[in-house]
C-alpha positions as CSV (number, residue, x, y, z in Angstrom):
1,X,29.6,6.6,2.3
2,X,28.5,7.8,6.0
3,X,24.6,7.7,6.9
4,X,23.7,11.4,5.6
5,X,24.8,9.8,2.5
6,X,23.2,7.0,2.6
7,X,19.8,8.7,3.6
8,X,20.1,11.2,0.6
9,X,21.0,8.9,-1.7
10,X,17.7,7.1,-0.7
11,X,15.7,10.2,-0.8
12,X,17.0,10.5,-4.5
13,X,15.9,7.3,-5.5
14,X,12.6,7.5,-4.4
15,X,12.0,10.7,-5.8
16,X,13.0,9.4,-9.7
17,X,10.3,7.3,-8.7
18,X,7.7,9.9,-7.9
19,X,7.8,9.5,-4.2
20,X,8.6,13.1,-2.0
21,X,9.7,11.4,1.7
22,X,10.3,13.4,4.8
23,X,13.2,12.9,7.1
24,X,12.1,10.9,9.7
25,X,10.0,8.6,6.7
26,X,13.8,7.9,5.3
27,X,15.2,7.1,8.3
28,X,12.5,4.5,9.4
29,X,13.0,3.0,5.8
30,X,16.8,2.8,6.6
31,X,17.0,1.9,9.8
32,X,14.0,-1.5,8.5
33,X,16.3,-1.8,5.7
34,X,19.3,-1.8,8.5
35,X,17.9,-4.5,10.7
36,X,15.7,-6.3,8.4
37,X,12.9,-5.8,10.5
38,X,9.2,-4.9,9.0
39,X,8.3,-1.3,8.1
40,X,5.0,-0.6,9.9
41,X,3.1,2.3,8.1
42,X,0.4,3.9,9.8
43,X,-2.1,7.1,9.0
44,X,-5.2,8.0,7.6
45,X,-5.8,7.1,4.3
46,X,-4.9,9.0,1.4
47,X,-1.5,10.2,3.0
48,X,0.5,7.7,0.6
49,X,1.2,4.3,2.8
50,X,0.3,2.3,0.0
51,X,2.8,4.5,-2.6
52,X,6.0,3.6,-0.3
53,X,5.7,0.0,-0.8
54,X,5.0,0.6,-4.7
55,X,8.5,2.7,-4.9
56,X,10.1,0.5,-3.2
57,X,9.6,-2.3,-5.2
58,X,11.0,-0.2,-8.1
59,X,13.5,1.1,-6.8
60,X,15.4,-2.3,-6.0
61,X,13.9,-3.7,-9.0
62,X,12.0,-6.5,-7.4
63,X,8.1,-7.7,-7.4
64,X,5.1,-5.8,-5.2
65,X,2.8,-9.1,-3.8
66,X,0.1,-7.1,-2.4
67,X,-2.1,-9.3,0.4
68,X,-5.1,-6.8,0.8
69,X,-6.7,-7.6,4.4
70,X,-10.3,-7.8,5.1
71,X,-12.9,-8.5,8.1
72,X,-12.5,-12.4,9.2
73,X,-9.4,-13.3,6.9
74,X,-8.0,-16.5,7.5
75,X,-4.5,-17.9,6.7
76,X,-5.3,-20.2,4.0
77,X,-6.1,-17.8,1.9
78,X,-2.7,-15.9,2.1
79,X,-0.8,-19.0,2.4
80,X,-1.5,-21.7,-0.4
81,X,-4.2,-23.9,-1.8
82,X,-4.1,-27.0,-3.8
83,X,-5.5,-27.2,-7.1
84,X,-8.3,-29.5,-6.8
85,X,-9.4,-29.6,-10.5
86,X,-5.4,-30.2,-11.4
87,X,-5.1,-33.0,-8.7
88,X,-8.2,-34.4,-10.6
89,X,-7.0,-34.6,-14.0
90,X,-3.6,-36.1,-13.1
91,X,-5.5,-38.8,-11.3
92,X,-7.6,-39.4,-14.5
93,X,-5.0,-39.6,-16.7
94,X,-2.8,-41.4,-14.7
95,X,-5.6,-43.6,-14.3
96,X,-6.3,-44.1,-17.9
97,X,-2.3,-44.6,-18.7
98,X,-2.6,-47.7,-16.2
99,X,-5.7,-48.9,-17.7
100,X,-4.6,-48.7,-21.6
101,X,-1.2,-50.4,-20.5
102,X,-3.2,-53.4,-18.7
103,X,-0.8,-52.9,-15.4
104,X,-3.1,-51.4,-13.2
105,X,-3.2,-55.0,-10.9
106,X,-5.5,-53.5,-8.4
107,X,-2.5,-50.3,-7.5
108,X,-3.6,-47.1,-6.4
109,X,-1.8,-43.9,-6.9
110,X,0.2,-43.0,-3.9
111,X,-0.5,-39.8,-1.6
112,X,2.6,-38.0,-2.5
113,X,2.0,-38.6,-6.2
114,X,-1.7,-36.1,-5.5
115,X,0.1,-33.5,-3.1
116,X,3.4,-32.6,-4.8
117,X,4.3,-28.8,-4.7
118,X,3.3,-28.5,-8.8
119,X,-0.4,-29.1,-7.7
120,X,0.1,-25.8,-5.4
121,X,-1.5,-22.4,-5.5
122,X,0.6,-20.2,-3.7
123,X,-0.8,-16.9,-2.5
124,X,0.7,-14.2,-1.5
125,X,2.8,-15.3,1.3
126,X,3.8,-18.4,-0.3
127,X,4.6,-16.8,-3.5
128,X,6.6,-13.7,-1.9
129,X,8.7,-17.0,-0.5
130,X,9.2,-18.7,-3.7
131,X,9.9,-15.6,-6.0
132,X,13.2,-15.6,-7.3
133,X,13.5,-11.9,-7.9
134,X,13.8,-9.4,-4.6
135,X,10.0,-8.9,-3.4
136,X,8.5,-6.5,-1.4
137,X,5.4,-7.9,1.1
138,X,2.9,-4.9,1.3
139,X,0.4,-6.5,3.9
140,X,-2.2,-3.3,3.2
141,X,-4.7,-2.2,6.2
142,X,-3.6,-4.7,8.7
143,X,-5.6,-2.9,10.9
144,X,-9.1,-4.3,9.1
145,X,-7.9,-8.4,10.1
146,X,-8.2,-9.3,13.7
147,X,-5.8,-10.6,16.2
148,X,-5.7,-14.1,15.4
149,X,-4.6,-13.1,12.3
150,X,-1.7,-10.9,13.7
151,X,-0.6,-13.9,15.7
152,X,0.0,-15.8,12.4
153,X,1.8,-13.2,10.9
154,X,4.2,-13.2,13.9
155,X,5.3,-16.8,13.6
156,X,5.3,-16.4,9.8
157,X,7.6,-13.0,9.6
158,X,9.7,-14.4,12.5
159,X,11.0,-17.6,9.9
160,X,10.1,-16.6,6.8
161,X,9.0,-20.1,6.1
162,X,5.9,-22.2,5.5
163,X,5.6,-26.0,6.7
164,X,3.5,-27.5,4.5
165,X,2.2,-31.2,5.9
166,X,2.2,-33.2,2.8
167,X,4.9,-31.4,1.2
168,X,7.3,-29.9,3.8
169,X,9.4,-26.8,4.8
170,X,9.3,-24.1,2.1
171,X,11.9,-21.6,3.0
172,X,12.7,-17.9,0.8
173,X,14.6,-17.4,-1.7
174,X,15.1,-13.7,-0.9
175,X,13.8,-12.4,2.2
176,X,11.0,-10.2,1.4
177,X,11.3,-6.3,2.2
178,X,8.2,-5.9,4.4
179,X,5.5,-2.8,4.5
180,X,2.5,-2.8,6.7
181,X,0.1,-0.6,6.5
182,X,-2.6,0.8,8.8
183,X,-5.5,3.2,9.0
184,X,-5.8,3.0,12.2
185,X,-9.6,1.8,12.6
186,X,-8.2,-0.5,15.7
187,X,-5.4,-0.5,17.5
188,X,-3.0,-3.2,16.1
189,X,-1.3,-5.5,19.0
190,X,1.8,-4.6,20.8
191,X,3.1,-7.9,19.4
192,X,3.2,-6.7,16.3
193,X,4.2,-3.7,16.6
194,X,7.4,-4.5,18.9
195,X,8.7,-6.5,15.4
196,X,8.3,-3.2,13.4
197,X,10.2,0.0,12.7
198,X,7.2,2.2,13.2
199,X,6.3,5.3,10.9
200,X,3.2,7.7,11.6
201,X,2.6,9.3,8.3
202,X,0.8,12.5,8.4
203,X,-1.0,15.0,5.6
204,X,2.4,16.7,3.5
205,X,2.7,20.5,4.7
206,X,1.7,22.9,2.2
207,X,5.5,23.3,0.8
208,X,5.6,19.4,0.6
209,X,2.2,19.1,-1.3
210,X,3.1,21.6,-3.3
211,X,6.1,19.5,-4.6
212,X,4.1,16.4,-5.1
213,X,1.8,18.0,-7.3
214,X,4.1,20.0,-9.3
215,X,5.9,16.9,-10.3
216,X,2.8,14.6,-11.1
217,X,0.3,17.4,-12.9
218,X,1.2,18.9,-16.1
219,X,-0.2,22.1,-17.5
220,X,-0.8,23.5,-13.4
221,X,0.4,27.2,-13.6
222,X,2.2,28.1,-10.3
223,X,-0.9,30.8,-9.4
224,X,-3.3,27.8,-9.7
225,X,-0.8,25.6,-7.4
226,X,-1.0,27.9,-4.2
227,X,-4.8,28.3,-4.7
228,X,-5.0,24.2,-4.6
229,X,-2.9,23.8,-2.0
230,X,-3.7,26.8,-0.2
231,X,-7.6,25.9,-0.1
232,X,-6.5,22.1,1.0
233,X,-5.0,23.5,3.9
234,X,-7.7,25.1,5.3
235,X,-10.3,22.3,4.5
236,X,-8.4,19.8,6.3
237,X,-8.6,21.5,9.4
238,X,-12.5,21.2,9.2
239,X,-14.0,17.8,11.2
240,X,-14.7,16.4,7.7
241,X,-15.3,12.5,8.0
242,X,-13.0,12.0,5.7
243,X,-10.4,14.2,4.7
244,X,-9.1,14.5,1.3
245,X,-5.6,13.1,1.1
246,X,-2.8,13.2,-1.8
247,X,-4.7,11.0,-3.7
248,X,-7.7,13.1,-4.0
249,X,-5.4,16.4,-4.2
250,X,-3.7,15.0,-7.2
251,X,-7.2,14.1,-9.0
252,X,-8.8,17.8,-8.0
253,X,-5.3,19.3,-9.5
254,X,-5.6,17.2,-12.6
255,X,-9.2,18.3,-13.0
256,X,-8.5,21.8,-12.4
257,X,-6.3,21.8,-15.3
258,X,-8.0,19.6,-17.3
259,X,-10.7,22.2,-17.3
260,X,-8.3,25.3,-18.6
261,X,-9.1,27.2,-15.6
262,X,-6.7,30.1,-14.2
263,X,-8.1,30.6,-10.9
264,X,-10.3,28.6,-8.2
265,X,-11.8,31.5,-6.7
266,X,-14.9,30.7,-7.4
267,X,-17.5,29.0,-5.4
268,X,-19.5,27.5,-8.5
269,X,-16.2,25.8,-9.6
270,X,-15.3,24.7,-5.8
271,X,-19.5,23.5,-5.5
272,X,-19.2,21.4,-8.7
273,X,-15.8,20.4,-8.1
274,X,-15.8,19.3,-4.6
275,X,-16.5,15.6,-5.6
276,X,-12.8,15.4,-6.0
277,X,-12.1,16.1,-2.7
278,X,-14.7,14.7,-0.2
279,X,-16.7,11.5,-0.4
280,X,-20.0,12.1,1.7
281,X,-23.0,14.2,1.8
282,X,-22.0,15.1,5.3
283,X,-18.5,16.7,4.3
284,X,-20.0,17.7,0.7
285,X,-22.4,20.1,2.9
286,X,-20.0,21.1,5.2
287,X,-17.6,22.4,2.5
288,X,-20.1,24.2,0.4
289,X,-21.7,25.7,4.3
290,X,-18.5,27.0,4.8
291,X,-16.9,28.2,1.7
292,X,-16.9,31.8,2.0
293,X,-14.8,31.3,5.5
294,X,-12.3,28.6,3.7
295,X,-11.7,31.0,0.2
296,X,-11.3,34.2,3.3
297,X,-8.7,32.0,5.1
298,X,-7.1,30.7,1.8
299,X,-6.2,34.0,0.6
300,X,-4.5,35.3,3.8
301,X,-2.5,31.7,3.6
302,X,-1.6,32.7,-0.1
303,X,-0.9,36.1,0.7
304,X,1.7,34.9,3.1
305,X,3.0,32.4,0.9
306,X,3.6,34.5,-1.8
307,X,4.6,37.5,0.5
């Protein structure tokens, strides 16, 4: 099988999973898979980062261990913990074993016997090393952690191991299949980035939306499809905050059906259904300012689709 092959069969895959890739997205997830390097995702939100590490974990039937990253996280609380209130017990009972048997003689419990791995909480780096099964690592929005953060994924995707003082070197089972993802709120180090395949996702083109939403909304007549898509089009090229991405296509489709309507020409049904698509009063009163200019430019987009 030569590498068209390869790609196409990979395209297939992911769409019996629901996932419509482009080109260059395929090749960045062959050439990661090629080199066993990370998969660095980056675009605005909404555009479907998140999905490709969902499919991917399907499609090689393995785990998804999502670490969600946040403002000020530290790596403790991706690596492990011990379980304090487990530790406690065990020395209670171990204590009142000693007791009952009379052959205590003044012995305490040795430190290994209070730090063995069974008294460990792994999190999601520790437990994407210990699964069994293939895993993918989705680190989501590395972008919202900060750079001392970045440094410790460096040395801990550069071994794929954790040294753990009291109980030693944890190594993987399976090396994980890792996604990053980012929203590009801060620029993400060079560091970083050099031990990625990199992939800029953008908004699908009209053709490709259309796809997406044909194959997750049932009921969506093929007139009320080019209206959707046509009229996202032309509101994402408006300096809206935030911008509606697949995500918020998908639930303004499903709504549109959901209500039996057969057309979306209408500015009542745009004004009381434009909750779907934007997210602040700002963009809210830009739409609704500006409808009669997006339904003008819609139509000449449909009217060219349709020919």
């Amino acid at each position: 099988m030569n590498v068209n092959e390869k790609i196409e069969a990979l395209q297939q895959q992911l769409k019996e999973q629901g996932y419509i890739a482009d080109p260059s997205l395929l090749m960045a997830i062959y050439i990661s898979e090629i080199l066993e390097q990370p998969l660095f995702l980056e675009g605005d939100p909404g555009v479907g980062k998140t999905e490709v590490a969902k499919v991917m974990a399907k499609r090689i039937n393995g785990n998804l261990i999502r670490l969600q990253c946040f403002p000020g996280i530290e790596s403790n609380e991706v690596l492990y913990e011990w379980n304090y209130l487990k530790q406690i017990l065990n020395i209670r009972m171990r204590e009142h074993h000693l007791l009952k048997t009379e052959s205590l003689n003044g012995q305490f419990l040795e430190e290994e016997d209070l730090f063995h791995k069974d008294f460990l909480i792994a999190r999601p780096l520790l437990a994407a090393l210990q699964s069994r099964q293939p895993v993918v690592l989705l680190i989501d929005e590395i972008d919202r952690s900060d750079e001392r953060f970045e440094a410790f994924l460096l040395e801990f995707l550069s071994d794929f191991q954790i040294s753990i003082p009291e109980v030693g070197t944890i190594k993987t089972f399976h090396k994980p299949r890792v996604i990053l993802t980012s929203n590009r709120t801060r620029d993400v180090h060079d560091a970083l980035r050099r031990r990625c395949i990199y992939q800029w996702i953008d908004y699908p083109s009209l053709d490709k939306e259309m796809e997406i939403i044909r194959s997750k909304t049932s009921g969506l007549s093929e007139i009320l499809l080019n209206q959707i898509c046509s009229f996202l089009s032309v509101l994402r090229k408006y300096p809206l905050d935030k911008k509606p991405g697949l995500s918020e296509s998908l639930d303004w489709a499903r709504t549109i059906s959901s209500l039996g309507l057969d057309n979306i020409w209408d500015k009542n049904i745009l004004k009381n259904t434009a909750g779907c698509l934007v997210k602040t009063k700002e963009d809210t009163d830009m739409v609704i300012k500006s409808l009669d200019d997006a339904l003008k430019d819609s139509k000449n987009i449909l009217n060219r689709l349709i020919g």
